[in-house]
C-alpha positions as CSV (number, residue, x, y, z in Angstrom):
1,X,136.3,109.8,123.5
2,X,132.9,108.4,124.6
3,X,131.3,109.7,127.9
4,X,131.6,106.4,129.8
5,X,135.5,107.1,129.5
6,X,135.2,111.0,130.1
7,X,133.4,110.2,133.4
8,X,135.9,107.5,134.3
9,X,138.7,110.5,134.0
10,X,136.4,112.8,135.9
11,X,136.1,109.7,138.8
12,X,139.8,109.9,138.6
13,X,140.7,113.1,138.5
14,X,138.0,113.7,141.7
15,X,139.7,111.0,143.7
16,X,143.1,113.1,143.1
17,X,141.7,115.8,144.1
18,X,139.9,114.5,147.4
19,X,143.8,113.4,148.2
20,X,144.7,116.5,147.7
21,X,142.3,118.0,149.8
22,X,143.2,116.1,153.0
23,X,146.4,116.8,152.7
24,X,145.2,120.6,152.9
25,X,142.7,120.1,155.7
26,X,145.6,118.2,157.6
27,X,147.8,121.3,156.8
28,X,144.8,123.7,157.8
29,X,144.9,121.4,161.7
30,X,148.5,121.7,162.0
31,X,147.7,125.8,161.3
32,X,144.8,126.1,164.2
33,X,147.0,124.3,166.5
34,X,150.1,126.8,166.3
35,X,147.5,129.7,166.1
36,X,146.2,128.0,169.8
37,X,149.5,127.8,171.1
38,X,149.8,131.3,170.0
39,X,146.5,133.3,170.3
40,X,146.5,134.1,166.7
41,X,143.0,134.7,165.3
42,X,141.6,132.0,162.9
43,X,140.9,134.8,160.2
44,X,143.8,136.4,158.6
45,X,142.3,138.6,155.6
46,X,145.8,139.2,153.8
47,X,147.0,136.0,153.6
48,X,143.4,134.6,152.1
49,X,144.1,137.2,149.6
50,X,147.5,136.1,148.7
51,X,146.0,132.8,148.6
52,X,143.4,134.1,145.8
53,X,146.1,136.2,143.8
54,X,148.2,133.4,143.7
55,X,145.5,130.4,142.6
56,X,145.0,133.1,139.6
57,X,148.2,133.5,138.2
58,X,148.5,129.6,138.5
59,X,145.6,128.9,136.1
60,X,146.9,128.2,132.6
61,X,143.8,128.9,131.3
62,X,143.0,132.4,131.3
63,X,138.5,131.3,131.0
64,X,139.2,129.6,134.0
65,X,140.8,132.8,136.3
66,X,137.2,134.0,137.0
67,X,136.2,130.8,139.4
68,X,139.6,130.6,141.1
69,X,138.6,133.4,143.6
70,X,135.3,131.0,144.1
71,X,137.3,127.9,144.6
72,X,139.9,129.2,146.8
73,X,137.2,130.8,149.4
74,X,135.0,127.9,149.4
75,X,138.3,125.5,150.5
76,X,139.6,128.4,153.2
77,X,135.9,128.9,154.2
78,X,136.3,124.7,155.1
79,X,139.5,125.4,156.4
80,X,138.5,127.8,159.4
81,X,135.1,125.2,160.0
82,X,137.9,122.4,160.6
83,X,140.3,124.8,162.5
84,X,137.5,126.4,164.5
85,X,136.1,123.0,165.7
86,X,138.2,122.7,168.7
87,X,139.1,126.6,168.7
88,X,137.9,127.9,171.9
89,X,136.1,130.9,170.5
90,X,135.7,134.0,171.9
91,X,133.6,137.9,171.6
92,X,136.4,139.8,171.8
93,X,134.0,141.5,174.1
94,X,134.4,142.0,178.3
95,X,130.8,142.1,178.9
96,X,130.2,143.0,182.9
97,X,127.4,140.9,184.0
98,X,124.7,142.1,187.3
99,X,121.6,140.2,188.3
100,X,118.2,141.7,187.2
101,X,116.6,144.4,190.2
102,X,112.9,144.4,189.2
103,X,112.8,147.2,192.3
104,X,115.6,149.3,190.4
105,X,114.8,152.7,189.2
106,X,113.2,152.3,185.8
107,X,111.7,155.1,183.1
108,X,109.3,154.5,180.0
109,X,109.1,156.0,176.8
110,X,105.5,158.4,176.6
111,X,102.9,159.8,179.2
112,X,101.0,157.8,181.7
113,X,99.1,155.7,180.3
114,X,101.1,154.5,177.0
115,X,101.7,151.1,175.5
116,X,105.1,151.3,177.0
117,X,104.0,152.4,180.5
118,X,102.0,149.3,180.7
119,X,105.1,147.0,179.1
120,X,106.9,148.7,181.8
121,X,104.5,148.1,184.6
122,X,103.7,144.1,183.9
123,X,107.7,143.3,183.0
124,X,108.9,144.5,186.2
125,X,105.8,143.1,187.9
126,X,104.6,147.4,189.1
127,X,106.4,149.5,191.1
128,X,106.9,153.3,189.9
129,X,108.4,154.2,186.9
130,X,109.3,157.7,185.1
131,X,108.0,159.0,182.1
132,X,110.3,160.2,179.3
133,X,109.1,162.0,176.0
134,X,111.4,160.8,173.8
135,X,113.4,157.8,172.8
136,X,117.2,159.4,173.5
137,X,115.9,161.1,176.8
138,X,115.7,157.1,177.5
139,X,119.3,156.1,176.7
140,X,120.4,159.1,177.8
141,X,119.0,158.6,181.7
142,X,120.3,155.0,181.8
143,X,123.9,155.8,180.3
144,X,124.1,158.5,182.9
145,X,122.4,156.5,185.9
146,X,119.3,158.4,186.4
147,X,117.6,155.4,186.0
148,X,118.8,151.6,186.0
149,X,116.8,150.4,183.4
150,X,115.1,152.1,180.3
151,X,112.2,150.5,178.1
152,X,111.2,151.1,174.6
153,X,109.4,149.7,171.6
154,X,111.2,148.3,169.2
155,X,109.1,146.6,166.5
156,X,105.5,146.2,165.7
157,X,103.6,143.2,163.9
158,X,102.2,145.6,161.3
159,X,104.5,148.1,160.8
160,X,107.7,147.0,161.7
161,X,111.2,148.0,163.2
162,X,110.9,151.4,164.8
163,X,114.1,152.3,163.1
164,X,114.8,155.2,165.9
165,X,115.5,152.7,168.6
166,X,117.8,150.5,166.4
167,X,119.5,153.7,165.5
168,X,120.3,154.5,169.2
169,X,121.5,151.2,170.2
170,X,124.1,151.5,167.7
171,X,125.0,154.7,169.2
172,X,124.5,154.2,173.0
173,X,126.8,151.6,174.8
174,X,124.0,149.7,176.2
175,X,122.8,146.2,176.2
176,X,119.1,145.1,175.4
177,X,118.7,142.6,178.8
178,X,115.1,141.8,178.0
179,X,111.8,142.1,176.0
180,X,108.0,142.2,176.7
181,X,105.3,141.7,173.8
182,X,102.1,143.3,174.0
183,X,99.1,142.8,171.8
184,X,98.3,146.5,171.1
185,X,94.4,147.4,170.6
186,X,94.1,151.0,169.6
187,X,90.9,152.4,170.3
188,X,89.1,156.0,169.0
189,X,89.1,158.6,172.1
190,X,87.5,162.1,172.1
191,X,86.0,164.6,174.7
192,X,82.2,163.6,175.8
193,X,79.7,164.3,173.2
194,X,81.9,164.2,170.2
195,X,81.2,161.3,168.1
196,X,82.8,158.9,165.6
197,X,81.3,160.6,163.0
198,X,82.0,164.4,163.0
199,X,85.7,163.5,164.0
200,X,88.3,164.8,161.3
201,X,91.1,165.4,162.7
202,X,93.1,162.3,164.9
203,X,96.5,162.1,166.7
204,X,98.5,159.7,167.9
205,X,102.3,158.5,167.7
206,X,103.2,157.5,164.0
207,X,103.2,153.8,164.8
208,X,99.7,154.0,166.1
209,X,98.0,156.0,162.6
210,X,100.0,153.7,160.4
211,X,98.9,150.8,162.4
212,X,95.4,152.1,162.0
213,X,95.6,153.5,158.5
214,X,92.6,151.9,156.6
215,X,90.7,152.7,159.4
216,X,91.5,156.8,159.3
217,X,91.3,156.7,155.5
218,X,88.0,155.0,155.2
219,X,86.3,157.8,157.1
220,X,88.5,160.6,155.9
221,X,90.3,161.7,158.9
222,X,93.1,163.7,159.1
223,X,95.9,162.2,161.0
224,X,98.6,164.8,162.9
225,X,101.5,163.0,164.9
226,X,102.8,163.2,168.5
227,X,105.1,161.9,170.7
228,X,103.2,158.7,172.0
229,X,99.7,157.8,172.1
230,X,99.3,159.7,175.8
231,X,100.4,162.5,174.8
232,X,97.9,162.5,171.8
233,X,95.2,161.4,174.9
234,X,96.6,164.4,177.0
235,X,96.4,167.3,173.9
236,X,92.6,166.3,173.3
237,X,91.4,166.3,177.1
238,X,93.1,170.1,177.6
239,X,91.0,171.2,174.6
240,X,87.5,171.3,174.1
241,X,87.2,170.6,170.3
242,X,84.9,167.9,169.3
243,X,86.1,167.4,165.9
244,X,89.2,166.0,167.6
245,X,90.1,162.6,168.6
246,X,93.2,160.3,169.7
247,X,94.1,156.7,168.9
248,X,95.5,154.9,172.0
249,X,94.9,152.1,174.4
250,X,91.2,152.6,176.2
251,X,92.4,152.9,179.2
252,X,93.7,156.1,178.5
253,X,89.7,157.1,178.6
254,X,89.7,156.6,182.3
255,X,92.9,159.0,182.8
256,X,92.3,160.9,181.0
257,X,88.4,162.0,181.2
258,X,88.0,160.8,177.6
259,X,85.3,158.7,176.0
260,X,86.0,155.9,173.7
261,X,84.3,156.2,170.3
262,X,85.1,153.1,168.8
263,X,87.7,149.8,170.3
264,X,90.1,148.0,168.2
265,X,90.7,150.2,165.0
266,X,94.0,148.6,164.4
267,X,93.9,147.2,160.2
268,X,95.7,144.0,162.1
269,X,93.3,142.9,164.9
270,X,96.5,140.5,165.8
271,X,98.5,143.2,166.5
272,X,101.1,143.0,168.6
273,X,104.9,145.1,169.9
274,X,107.5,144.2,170.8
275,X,109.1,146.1,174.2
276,X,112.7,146.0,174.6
277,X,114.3,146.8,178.0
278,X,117.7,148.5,178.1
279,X,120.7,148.7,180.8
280,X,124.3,149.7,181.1
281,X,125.3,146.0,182.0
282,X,124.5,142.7,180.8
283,X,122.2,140.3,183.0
284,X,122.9,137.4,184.9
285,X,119.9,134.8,183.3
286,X,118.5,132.2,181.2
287,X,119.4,133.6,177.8
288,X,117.9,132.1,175.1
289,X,118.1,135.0,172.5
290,X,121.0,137.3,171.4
291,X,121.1,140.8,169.7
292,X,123.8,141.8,167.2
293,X,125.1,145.2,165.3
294,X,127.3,145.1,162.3
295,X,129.1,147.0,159.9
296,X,130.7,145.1,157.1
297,X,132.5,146.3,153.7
298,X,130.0,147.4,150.7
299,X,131.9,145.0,148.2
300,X,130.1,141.7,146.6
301,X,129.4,139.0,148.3
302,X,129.9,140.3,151.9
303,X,126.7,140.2,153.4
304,X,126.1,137.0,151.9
305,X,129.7,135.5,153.6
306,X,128.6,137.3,156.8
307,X,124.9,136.1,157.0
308,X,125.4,132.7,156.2
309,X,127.7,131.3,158.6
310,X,124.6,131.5,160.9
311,X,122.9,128.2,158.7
312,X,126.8,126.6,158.5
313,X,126.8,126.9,162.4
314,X,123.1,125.6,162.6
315,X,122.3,129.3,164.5
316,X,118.6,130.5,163.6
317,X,118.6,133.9,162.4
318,X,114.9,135.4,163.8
319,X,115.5,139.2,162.5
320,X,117.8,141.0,160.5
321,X,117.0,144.9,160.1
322,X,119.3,147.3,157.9
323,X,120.0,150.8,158.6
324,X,121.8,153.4,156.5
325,X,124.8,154.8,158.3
326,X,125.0,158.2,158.7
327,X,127.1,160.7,156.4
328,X,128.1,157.1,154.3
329,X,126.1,156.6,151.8
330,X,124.9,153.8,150.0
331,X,126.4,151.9,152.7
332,X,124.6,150.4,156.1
333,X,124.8,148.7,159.1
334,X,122.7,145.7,160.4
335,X,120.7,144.3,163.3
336,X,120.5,140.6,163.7
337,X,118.6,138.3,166.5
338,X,119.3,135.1,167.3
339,X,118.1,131.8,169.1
340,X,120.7,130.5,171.6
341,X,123.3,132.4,174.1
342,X,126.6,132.9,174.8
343,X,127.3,129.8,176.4
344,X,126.5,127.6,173.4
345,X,129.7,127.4,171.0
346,X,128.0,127.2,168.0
347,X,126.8,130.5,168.3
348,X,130.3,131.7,169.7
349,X,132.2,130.7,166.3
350,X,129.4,132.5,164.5
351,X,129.7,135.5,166.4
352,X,133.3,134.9,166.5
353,X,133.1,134.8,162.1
354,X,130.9,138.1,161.9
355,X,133.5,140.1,164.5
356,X,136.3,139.1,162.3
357,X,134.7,139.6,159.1
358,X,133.2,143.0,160.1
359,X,134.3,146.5,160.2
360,X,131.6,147.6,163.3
361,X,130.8,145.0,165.4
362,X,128.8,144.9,168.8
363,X,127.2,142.2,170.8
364,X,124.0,144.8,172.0
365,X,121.8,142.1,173.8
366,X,122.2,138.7,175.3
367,X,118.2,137.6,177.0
368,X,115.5,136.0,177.8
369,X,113.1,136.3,174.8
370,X,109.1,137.1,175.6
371,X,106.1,135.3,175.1
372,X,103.4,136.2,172.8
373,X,99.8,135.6,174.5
């Protein structure tokens, strides 16, 4: 047979099989409008595996049983885009909502004077605040009403997620309700009359060292961690070695009695972090950015399925972060943000995809994103 007439069996055989196809999708419509009528969810996970099973045994052709799983989740994966297209969808989530109190009691992560004081102080526009020493002290005063709101970095522009604080989100039922970003300028401080060279040993928070690292290594300093940047500031002024010297924002040298040896030792001189601000409720606002945590099966394909119905739904994806889950290994859960809000349905039938298709699933943030000046 000559290829002009294996192509014209091809055109044929295609043109059955786009027949065939709209007699499916018109079986798929008839399917979304009884599952309207009666509140049955678009996804049904045992039936698409019948489906599969039996699309295998049908093909004659035992070569060919390998791409009928393929096939037949490509043509349901069309089948839920055309039933979900007048599908009201819906986070099986009841989210209470409050307006934002920028004179509600707030706390911060670190000592006076930290990155996350300041976040604290120019997001909620001043006002007092309390001081917390670690991370979980945080969620732990907001989930029990100590305070009404909590804030906490969350990532950094040169070192990344601060996995702690994605860690506690998935375990705190809280909601991230807003975000300040902060371009961080860590500077050397010590006690008068030391100097930047006979310093060897320096402390700080972990984020600020590693944010600082070619900095500390190329004069052979000693790095030794502490809970935040203050902190490091507040060791060093109650001692009196001069061999001794914290990384943190300058202005800790005026609270602390310190002097500043050298500005701006960050590797990155754009360096910025990001601050996120937690509550026990969601806010009433102009959204335009939404947080999500998943769990979904460790089996092929599965974050791939769960991660792009974001580009089918035309939903940018911003961040995705991966953490292992406790006592399970080898498997993890995930962080994703999002442009858009709630009220836009396109990134309802996303969200309404990854709940269905995953085993953990939690809306953790619905907000007004922050600037970067």
């Amino acid at each position: 047979m000559e290829l002009d007439e294996i192509r014209a069996k091809i055109d044929g055989i295609d043109g059955e099989i786009i027949k065939l196809f709209e007699e499916r999708m018109a079986c798929a419509k008839e399917v979304a409008e009884y599952k309207k009528t009666h509140d049955v969810p678009v996804l049904q996970s045992g039936r698409e595996e019948q489906v599969i099973a039996k699309a295998q045994s049908n093909i004659q052709d035992p070569s060919l049983r390998c791409y009928a799983p393929e096939l037949m989740n490509c043509l349901m994966e069309l089948s839920k885009d055309y039933q979900r297209r007048d599908y009201n969808a819906q986070v099986k989530t009841t989210l209470a909502r409050e307006d934002f109190d920028a004179h509600a009691s707030k706390g911060f992560f670190g000592e006076k004077g930290s990155n996350t004081e300041r976040a604290t102080r120019e997001y909620f526009a001043g006002g007092d605040a309390i001081s917390f020493s670690s991370f979980e002290d945080i969620f732990e005063a907001v989930s029990n009403g100590e305070i009404k709101y909590g804030v906490l970095p969350i990532e950094n522009s040169s070192t990344g997620a601060i996995t702690d604080v994605y860690d506690l989100l998935g375990k705190y039922n809280l909601y991230v309700v807003g975000e300040k970003w902060l371009r961080i300028e860590h500077s050397l401080l010590a006690k008068k009359g030391a100097k930047t060279e006979t310093i060897a040993k320096v402390y700080s928070h972990p984020q600020a060292l590693g944010q600082c690292k070619e900095f500390l290594l190329s004069r052979g300093m000693q790095t030794h961690e502490c809970a935040s940047t203050s902190s490091a500031c507040k060791l060093i002024a109650q001692g009196d070695d001069l061999t001794c010297a914290a990384l943190a924002d300058k202005s800790n040298a005026e609270i602390y009695g310190l002097e500043i040896l050298e500005q701006n030792v960050a590797t990155c001189k754009d360096n910025f972090t990001r601050f996120v601000v937690i509550a026990k409720n969601m806010l009433n606002c102009d959204a335009d950015k939404v947080s999500v945590h998943f769990v979904i099966k460790n089996k092929v394909g599965s974050l791939y399925n769960a991660l792009r119905v974001f580009a089918r739904y035309n939903v940018n994806m911003t961040m995705i972060e991966s953490r292992p889950i406790k006592n399970n290994p080898k498997n993890y859960s995930f962080y994703v943000d999002l442009e858009g809000n709630c009220n836009q349905n396109n990134v309802m039938l996303a969200l309404e995809y990854l709940q269905q298709n995953s085993t953990v699933f939690k809306l953790i943030g619905e907000y007004k994103s922050g600037e970067i000046k």
